[in-house]
C-alpha positions as a printed NumPy array, in Angstrom:
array([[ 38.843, -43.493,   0.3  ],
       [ 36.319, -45.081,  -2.253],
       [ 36.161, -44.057,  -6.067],
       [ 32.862, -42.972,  -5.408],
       [ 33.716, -40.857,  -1.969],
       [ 36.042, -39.352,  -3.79 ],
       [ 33.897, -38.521,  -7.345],
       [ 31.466, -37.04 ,  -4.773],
       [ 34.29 , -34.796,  -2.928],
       [ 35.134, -33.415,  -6.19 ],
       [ 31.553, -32.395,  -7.348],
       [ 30.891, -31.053,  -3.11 ],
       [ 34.494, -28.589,  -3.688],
       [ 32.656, -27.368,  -7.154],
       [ 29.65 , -26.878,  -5.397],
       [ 30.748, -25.008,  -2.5  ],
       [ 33.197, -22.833,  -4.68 ],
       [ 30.379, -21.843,  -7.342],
       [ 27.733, -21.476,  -3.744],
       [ 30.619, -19.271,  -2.368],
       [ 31.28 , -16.866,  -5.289],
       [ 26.951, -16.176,  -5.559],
       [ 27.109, -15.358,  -1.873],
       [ 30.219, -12.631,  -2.431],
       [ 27.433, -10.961,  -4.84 ],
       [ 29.824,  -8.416,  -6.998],
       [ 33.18 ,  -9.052,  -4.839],
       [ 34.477,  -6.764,  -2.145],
       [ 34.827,  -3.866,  -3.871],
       [ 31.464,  -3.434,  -5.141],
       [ 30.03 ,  -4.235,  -1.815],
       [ 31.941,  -1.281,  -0.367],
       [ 30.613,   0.933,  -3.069],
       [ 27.301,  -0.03 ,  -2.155],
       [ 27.466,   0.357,   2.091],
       [ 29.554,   4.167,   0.864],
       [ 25.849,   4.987,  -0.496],
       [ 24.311,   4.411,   2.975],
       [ 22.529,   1.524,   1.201],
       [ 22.392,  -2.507,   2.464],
       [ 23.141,  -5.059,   0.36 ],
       [ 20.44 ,  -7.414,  -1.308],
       [ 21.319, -10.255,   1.544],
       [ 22.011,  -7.548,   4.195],
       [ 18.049,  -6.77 ,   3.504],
       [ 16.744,  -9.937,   3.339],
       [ 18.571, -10.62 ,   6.866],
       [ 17.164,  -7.707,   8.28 ],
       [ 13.777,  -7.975,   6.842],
       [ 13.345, -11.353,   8.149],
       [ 13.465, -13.326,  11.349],
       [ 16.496, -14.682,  11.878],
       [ 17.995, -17.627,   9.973],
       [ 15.052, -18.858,   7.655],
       [ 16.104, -17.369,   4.63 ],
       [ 16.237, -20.347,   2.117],
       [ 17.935, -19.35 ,  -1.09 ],
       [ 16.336, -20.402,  -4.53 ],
       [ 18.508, -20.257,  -7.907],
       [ 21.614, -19.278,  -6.41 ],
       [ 23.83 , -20.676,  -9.08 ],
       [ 21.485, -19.087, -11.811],
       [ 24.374, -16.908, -13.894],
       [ 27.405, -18.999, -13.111],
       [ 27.411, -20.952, -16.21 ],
       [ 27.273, -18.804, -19.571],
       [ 26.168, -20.987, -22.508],
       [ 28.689, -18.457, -24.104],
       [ 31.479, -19.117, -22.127],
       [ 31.117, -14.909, -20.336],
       [ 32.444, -14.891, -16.754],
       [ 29.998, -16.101, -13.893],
       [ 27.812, -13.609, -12.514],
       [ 26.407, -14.72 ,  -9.204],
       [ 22.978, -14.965,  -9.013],
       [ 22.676, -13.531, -11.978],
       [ 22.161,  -9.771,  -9.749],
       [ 19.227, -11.316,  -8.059],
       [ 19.321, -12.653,  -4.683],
       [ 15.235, -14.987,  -4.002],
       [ 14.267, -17.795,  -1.802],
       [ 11.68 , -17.951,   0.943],
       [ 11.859, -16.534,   4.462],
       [  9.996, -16.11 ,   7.428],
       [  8.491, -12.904,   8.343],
       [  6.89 , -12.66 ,  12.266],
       [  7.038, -16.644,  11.885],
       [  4.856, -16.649,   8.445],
       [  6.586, -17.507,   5.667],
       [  7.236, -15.289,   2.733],
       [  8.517, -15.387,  -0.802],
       [ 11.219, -12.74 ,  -1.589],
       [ 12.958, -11.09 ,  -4.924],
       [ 15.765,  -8.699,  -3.938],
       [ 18.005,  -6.852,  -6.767],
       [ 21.679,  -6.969,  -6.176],
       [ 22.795,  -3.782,  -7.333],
       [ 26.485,  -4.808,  -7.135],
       [ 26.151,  -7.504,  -9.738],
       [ 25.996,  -5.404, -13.058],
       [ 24.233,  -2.809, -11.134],
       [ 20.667,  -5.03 , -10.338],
       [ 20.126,  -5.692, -14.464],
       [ 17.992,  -8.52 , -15.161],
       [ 19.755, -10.799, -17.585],
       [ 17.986, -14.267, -19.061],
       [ 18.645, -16.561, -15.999],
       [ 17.496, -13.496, -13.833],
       [ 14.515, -13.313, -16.101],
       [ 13.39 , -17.248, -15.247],
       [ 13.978, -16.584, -11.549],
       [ 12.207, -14.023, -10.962],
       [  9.272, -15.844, -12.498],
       [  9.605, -18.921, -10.746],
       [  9.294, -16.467,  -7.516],
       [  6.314, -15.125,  -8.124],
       [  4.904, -18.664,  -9.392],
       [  6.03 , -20.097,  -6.633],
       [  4.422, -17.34 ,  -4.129],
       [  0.974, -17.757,  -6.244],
       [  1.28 , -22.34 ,  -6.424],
       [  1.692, -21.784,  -2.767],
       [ -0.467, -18.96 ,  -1.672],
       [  2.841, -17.021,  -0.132],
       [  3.116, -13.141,   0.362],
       [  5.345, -11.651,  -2.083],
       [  8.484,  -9.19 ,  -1.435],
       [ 10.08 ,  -7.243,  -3.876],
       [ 13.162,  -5.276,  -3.06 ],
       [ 14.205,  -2.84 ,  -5.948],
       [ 17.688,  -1.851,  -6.598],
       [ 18.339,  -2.748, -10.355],
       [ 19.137,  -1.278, -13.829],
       [ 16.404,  -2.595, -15.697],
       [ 16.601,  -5.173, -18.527],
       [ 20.463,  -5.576, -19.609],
       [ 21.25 ,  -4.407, -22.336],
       [ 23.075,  -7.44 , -23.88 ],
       [ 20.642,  -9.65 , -23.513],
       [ 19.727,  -8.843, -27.038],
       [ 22.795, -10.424, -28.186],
       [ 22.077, -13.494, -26.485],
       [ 19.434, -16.163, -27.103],
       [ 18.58 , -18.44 , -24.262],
       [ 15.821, -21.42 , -24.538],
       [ 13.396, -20.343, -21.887],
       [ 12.814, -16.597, -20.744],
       [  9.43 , -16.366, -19.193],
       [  7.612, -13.403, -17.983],
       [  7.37 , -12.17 , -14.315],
       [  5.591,  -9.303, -15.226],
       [  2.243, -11.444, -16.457],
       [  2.995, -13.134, -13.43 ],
       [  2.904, -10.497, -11.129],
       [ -0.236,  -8.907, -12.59 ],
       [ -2.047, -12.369, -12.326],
       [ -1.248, -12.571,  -8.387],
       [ -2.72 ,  -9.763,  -7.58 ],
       [ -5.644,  -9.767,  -5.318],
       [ -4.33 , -13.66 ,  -4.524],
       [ -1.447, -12.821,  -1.727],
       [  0.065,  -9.901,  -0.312],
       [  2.305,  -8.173,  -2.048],
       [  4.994,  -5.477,  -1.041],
       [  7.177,  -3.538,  -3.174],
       [ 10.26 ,  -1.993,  -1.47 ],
       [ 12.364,   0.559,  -4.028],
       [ 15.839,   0.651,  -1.843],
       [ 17.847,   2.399,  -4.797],
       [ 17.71 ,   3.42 ,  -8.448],
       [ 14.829,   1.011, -10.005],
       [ 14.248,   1.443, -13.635],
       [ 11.891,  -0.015, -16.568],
       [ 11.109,  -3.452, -16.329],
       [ 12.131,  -3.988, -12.514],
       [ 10.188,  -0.882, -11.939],
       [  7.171,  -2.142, -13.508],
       [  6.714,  -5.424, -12.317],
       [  6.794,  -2.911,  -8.624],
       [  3.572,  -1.185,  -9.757],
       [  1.449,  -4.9  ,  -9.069],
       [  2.044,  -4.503,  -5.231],
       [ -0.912,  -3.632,  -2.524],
       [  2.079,  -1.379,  -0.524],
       [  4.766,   0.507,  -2.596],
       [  7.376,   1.895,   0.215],
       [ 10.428,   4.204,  -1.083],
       [ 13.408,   4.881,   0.927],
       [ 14.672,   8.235,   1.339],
       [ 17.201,   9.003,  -1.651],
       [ 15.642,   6.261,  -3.488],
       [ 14.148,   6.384,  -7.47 ],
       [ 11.91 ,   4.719,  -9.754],
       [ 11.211,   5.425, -13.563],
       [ 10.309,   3.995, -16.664],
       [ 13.379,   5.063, -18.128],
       [ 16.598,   6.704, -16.425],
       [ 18.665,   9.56 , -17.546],
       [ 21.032,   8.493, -20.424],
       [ 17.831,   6.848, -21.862],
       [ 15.973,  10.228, -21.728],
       [ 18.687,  12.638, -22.808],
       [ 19.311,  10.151, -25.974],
       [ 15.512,   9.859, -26.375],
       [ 14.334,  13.281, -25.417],
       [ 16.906,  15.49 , -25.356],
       [ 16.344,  16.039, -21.667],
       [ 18.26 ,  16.51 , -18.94 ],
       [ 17.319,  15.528, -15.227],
       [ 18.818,  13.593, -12.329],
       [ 17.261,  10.417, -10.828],
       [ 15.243,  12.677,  -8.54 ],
       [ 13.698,  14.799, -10.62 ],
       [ 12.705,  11.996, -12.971],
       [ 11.222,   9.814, -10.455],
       [ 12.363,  10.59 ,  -6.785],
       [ 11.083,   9.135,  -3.297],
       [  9.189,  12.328,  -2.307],
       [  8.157,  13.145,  -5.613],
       [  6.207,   9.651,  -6.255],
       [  4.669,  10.047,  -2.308],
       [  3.591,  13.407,  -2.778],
       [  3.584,  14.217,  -6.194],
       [  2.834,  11.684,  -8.709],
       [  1.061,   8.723,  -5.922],
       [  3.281,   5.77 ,  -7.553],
       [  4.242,   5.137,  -4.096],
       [  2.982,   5.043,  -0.976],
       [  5.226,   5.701,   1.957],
       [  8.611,   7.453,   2.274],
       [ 10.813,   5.922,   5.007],
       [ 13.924,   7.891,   5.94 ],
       [ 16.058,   4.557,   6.288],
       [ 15.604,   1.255,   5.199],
       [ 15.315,   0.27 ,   8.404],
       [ 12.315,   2.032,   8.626],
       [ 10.871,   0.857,   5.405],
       [ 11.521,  -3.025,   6.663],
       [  9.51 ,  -1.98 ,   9.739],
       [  6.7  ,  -1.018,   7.438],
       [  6.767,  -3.789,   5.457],
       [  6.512,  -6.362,   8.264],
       [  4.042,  -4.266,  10.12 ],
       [  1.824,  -4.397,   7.118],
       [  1.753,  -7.743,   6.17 ],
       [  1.261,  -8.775,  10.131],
       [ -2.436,  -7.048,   9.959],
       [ -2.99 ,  -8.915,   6.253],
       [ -3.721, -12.557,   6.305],
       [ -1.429, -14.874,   4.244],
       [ -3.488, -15.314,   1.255],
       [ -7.178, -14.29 ,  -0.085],
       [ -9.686, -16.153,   1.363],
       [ -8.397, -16.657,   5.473],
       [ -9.384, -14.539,   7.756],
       [ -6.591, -11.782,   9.223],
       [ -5.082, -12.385,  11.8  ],
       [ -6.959, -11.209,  15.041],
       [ -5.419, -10.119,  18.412],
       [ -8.859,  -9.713,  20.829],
       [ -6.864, -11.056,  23.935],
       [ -4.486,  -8.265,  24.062],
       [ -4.791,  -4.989,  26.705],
       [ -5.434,  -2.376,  24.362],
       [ -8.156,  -4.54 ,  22.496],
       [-10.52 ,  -4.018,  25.378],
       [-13.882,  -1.774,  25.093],
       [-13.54 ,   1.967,  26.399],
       [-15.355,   4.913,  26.484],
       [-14.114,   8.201,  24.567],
       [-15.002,  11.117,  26.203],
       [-12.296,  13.144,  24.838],
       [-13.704,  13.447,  21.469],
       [-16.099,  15.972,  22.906],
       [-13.309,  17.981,  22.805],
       [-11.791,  16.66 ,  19.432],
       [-14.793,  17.131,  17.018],
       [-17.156,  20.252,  16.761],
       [-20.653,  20.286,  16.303],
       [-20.358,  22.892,  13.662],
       [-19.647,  22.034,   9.969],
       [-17.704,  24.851,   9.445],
       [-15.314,  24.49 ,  12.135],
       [-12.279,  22.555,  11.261],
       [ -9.823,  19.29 ,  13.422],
       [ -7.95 ,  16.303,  12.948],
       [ -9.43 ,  13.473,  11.819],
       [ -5.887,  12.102,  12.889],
       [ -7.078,  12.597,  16.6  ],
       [-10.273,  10.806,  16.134],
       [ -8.65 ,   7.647,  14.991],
       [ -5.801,   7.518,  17.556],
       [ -9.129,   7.321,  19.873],
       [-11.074,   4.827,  18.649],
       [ -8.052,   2.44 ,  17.062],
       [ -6.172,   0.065,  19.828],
       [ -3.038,   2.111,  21.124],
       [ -0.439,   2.53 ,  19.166],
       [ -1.721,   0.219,  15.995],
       [ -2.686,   3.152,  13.732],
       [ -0.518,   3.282,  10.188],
       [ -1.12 ,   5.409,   7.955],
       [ -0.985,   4.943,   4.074],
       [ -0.001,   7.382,   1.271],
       [ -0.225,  10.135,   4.239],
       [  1.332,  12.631,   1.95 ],
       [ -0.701,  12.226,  -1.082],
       [ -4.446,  13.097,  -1.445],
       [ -4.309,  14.617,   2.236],
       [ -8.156,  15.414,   2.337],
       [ -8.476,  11.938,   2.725],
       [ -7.047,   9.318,   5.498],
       [ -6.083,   5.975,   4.606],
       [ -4.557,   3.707,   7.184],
       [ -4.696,   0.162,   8.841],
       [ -4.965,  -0.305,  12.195],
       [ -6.949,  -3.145,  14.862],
       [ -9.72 ,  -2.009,  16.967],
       [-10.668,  -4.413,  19.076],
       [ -7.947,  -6.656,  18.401],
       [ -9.239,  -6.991,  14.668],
       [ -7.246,  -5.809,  11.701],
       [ -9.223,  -3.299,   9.535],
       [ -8.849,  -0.107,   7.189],
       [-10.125,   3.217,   7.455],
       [-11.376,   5.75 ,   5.197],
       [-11.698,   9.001,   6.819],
       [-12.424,  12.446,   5.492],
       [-10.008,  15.287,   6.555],
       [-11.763,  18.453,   7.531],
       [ -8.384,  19.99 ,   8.446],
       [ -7.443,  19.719,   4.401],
       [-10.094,  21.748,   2.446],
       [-12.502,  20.527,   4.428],
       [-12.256,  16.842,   3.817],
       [-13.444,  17.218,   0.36 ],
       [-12.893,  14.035,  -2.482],
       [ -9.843,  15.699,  -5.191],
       [ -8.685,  13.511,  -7.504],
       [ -5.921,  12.445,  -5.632],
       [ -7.576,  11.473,  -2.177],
       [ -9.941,   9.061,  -4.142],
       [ -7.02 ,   7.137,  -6.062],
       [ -5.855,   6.639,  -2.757],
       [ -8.9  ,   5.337,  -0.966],
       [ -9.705,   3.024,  -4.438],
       [ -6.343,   1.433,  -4.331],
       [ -7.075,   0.369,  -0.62 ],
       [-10.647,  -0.375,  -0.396],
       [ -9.466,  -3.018,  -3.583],
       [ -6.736,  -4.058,  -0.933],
       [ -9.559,  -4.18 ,   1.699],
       [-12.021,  -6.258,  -0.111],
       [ -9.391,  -8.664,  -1.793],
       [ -7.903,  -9.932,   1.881],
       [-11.245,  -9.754,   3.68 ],
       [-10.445,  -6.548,   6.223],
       [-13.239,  -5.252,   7.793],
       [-14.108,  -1.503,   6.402],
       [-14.276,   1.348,   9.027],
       [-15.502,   4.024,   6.791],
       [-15.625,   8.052,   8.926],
       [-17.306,  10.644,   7.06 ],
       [-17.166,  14.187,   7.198],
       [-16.753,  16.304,   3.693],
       [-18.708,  18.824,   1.685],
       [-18.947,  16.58 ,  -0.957],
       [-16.524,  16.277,  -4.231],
       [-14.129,  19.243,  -5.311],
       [-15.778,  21.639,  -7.221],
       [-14.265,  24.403,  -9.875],
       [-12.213,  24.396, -12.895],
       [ -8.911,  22.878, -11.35 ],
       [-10.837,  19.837, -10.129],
       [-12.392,  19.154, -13.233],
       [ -9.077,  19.238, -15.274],
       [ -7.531,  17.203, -12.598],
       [-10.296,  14.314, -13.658],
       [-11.773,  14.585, -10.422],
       [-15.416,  13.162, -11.306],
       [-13.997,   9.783, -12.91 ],
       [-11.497,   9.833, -10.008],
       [-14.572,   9.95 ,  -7.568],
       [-16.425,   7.357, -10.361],
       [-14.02 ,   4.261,  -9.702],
       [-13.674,   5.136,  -5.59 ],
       [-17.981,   4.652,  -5.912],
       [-17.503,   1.774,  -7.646],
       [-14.598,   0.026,  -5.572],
       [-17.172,   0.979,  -2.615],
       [-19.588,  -0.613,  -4.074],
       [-17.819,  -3.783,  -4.622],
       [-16.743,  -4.167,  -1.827],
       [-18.178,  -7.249,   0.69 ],
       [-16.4  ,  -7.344,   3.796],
       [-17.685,  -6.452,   6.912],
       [-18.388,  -2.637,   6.418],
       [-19.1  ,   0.093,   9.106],
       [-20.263,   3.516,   8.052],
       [-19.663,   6.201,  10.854],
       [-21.371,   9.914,   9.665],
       [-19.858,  12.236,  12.019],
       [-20.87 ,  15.766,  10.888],
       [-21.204,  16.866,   7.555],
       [-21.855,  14.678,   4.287],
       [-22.807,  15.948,   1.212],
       [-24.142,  15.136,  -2.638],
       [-21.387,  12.467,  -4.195],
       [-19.179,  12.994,  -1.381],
       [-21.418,  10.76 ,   1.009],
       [-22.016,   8.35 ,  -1.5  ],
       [-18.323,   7.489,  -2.65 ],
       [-17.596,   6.973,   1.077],
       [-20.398,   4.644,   1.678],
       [-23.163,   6.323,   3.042],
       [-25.644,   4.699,   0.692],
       [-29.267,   3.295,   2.656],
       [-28.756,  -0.147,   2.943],
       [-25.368,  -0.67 ,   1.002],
       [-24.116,  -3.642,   2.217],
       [-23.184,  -1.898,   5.629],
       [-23.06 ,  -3.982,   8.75 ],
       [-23.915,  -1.046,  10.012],
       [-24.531,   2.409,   9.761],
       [-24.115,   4.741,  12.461],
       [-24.   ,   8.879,  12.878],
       [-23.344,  10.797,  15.898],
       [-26.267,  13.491,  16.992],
       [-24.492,  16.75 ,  14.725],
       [-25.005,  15.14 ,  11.056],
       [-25.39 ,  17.506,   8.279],
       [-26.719,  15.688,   5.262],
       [-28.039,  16.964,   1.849],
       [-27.536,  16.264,  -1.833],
       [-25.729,  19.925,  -1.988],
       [-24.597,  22.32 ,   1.392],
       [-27.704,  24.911,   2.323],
       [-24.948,  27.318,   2.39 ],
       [-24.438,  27.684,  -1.56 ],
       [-27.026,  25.241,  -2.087],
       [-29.406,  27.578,  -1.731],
       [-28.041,  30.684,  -3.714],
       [-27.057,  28.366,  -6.433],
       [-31.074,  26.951,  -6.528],
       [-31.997,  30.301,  -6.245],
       [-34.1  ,  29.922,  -2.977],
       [-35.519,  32.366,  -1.464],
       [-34.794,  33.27 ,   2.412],
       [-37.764,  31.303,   3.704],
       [-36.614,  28.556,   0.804],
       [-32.859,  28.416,   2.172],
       [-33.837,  28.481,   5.963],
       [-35.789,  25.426,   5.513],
       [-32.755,  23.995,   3.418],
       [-30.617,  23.895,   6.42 ],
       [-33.035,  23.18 ,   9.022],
       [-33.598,  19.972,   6.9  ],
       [-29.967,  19.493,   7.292],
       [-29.072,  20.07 ,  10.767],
       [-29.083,  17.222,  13.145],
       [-29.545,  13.715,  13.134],
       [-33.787,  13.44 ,  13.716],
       [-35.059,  13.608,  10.388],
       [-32.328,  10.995,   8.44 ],
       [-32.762,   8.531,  11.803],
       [-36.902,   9.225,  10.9  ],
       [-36.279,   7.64 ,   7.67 ],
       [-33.948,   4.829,   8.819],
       [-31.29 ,   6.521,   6.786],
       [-29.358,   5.263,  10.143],
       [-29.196,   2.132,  11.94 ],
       [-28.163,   3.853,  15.114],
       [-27.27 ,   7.691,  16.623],
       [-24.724,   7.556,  19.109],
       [-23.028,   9.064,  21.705],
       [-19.264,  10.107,  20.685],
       [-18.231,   8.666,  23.477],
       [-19.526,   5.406,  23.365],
       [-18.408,   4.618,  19.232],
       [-15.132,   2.626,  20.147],
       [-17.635,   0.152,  21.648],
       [-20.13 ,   0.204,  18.869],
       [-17.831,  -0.836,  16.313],
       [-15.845,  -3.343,  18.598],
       [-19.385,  -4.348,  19.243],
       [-20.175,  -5.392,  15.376],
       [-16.147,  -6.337,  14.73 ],
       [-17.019,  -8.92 ,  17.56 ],
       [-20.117, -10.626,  16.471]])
């Protein structure tokens, strides 16, 4: 054997031992403790998450070499690298709870931030998987040369790839935060996310409250909107994640990814919406069961379905082309615009116009929440910034009026003459006005003659297709076509 065969042997033995105890994580024991939670590990998800053998590890010796001679901690309780999701490749950040429970300590600190740089320098989606402590707390004993910022970071990639936050555990303060940047926030049942955990509030505050009271999975989808979607496994939530980012193109600026050769991309005819909508605007249904029926089969996701439920969110192709919908909710107070229900639509429509999906928008509301509640609630600034991420928005934009659409209500969702629609399109029962002739009138004072003429102005689609208010009345049965028809050209 030569001297230098055997210098190298030495250094390879080093190098596999120090590879070997970052791919342990926090030893055997720890890694129990973890599965006895019903929760994966941080490789265990990024092996599931991704297709099969492309995970390629970055900074996997990070923590094994204390300038202060402290044991190694491998990977410093952060597991990164690049992967590929559905073939497309993907840069991901995953917490390793059994490594000093997930806390991010200085070497964990400058990987994370060469993650997200590296996802921005090279236009990658970004995956964050929470399951961490927060800053550690010793790291203010400890001075290291070089501790950049993810959070900056994070903020500044926004809008530039995808980005998908999944919260797998207990996430608290900075982790947490750096969460809040991401176009999809998924929880997993059992799962929490605060500012600040318990023992930090009870010292602080003086108040006691579990995890799940301070920032639990169905509290922050229901409650609070932090997150978006609850999945009861994290199976589930992986299956979100990947179906999301298939209908989202890679990075701002190219076009998502299209499917127009597949079987349930093809035109069809709806007939069954007949039955589905009603021609009167006081008579309640499903928006759900309109969208099944005009979105290809089995492509319709939902987003944030349990917060702001007046309002539909989801993603979905129709005709083989990714795109979002807005859609009022008649069966939820009549699909009118709370507070809640237009947070949810301005987060996407952002997400919409920043990765160039088309914009399906369906209307059918009595216009903004009225009464004292509504107003506390913010409701009219609420509405304010969903007009305004309407109104920047520049993709390809479909307006569909189905029945009723009133005063701001119509507006916020789009139905503004000659707004940058590429088209706009009502079926034959349209109810339009700037307030309903059913209040309207009392609260104008109107006399019977005045208040007849007030809804006879509103019913049907004659007069507003007079005054090009529409580009086109169709039949119900034929919309599925229509917009396929302007997806297409």
């Amino acid at each position: 054997m030569s001297d230098y065969r055997q210098g190298w042997e030495l250094l390879l033995q080093e190098l596999h031992e120090r590879t070997a105890l970052a791919e342990a994580m926090g030893g055997a024991e720890k890694v129990a403790k973890q599965h006895a939670r019903g929760r994966l590990t941080a490789r265990e998800r990024i092996a599931t998450l991704c297709d099969q053998g492309t995970f390629n590890e970055y900074g996997a010796l990070a923590g094994g070499n204390h300038p202060g001679g402290n044991a190694p901690l491998a990977g410093d309780g952060l597991v990164a690298g690049t992967a590929r999701i559905d073939r497309r490749t993907v840069v991901l950040i995953a917490e390793d709870f059994t490594v000093k429970g997930g806390s991010i300590g200085h070497p964990n600190a400058a990987k994370r931030a060469r993650m997200v740089r590296l996802a921005l320098e090279q236009q990658h989606p970004l995956i964050l998987m929470l399951d961490g402590a927060g800053e550690r707390a010793s790291n203010q004993s400890e001075r290291y040369p070089n501790s950049p910022g993810d959070l900056q970071l994070v903020a500044d990639l926004q809008g530039q790839v995808p980005v998908v936050t999944l919260v797998l555990g207990t996430s608290a303060g900075h982790g947490a935060l750096t969460g809040m940047f991401a176009d999809l926030i998924i929880m997993s049942q059992g799962a929490a996310m605060f500012t600040a955990g318990p023992p930090l509030v009870q010292a602080s505050l003086g108040i006691t409250a579990t995890p799940e009271e301070l920032g639990g999975a169905i509290l922050h989808t229901r409650d609070s909107g932090v997150a978006h979607n609850l999945g009861a496994t994290e199976q589930d939530c992986f299956a979100m994640a990947r179906y999301f980012l298939s209908l989202l193109p890679r990075h701002a600026g190219e076009k998502p990814p299209a499917q127009r050769e597949h079987a349930s991309a093809a035109p069809r005819e709806l007939g069954h919406l007949l039955d589905i909508i009603p021609t009167q605007a006081n008579q309640s249904y499903d928006m759900r069961e309109v969208l099944r029926e005009i979105c290809d089969s089995q492509s319709l996701f939902e987003l944030q379905p349990d917060y702001g439920r007046n309002l539909i969110a989801a993603l979905a192709r129709i005709g083989g082309e990714p795109c979002l919908l807005i859609a009022n909710q008649p069966a939820v107070q009549a699909g009118a615009i709370t507070r809640e229900a237009a947070e949810k639509a301005t987060h996407f429509l952002s997400v919409a116009n920043n990765f160039g999906l088309p914009l399906i928008s369906l209307l059918d509301n009595p216009g903004v929440m009225p009464g004292p509640a509504a107003e506390k609630s913010g409701v009219l600034r609420a509405a304010g910034r969903m007009f305004s991420a309407q109104r920047r928005y520049r993709g390809k934009k479909i307006v569909i009026t189905l029945r009723k659409a009133f005063g701001f209500g119509s507006s916020v969702m789009g139905m503004n003459p000659w707004d940058h629609q590429a088209i706009s399109i009502a079926l034959p029962s349209v109810s339009l006005g700037g307030v309903p002739a059913i209040g309207g009138a009392e609260a104008a004072r109107a006399n019977e003659e005045e208040a007849a003429r007030m809804q006879q102005a509103q019913s049907g689609a004659w007069v507003p297709a007079d005054a090009m208010a529409f580009d086109k009345i169709v039949d119900p049965a034929k919309l599925r076509n229509e917009i396929i028809a302007v997806l297409h050209s």
